[in-house]
C-alpha positions in Angstrom: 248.9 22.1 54.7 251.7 25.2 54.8 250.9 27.3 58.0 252.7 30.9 58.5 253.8 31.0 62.0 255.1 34.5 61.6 250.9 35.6 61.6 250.0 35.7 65.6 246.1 34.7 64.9 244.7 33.0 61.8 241.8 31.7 61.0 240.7 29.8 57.4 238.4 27.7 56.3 239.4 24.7 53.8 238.3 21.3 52.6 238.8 18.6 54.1 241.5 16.3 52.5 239.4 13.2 53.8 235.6 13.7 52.9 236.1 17.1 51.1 233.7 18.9 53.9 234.9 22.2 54.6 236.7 22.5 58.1 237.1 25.7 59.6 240.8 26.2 60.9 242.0 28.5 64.1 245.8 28.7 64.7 247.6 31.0 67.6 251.2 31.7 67.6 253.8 33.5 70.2 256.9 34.2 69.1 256.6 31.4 66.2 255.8 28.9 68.5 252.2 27.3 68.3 249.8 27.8 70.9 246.4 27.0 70.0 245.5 24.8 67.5 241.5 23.9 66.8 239.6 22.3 63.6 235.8 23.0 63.6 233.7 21.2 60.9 231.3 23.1 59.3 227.9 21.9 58.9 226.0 22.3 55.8 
């Protein structure tokens, strides 16, 4: 997985490379450094 830390706030959702359930991912970056990280699954 390629993340862009020059975006402050993203938010994707993407497959999981394990079980191929789609994950929902939230990243938060200051001045390219990482401070939030979460991975939500998504039920279906």
């Amino acid at each position: 997985m390629l993340i862009d830390n020059s975006i402050s706030k993203q938010s994707y959702i993407e497959d999981c490379e394990v079980c191929c359930n789609p994950i929902q991912i939230t990243l938060q970056f200051s001045n390219f450094e990482l401070l939030n990280f979460e991975v939500n699954s998504i039920e279906q």
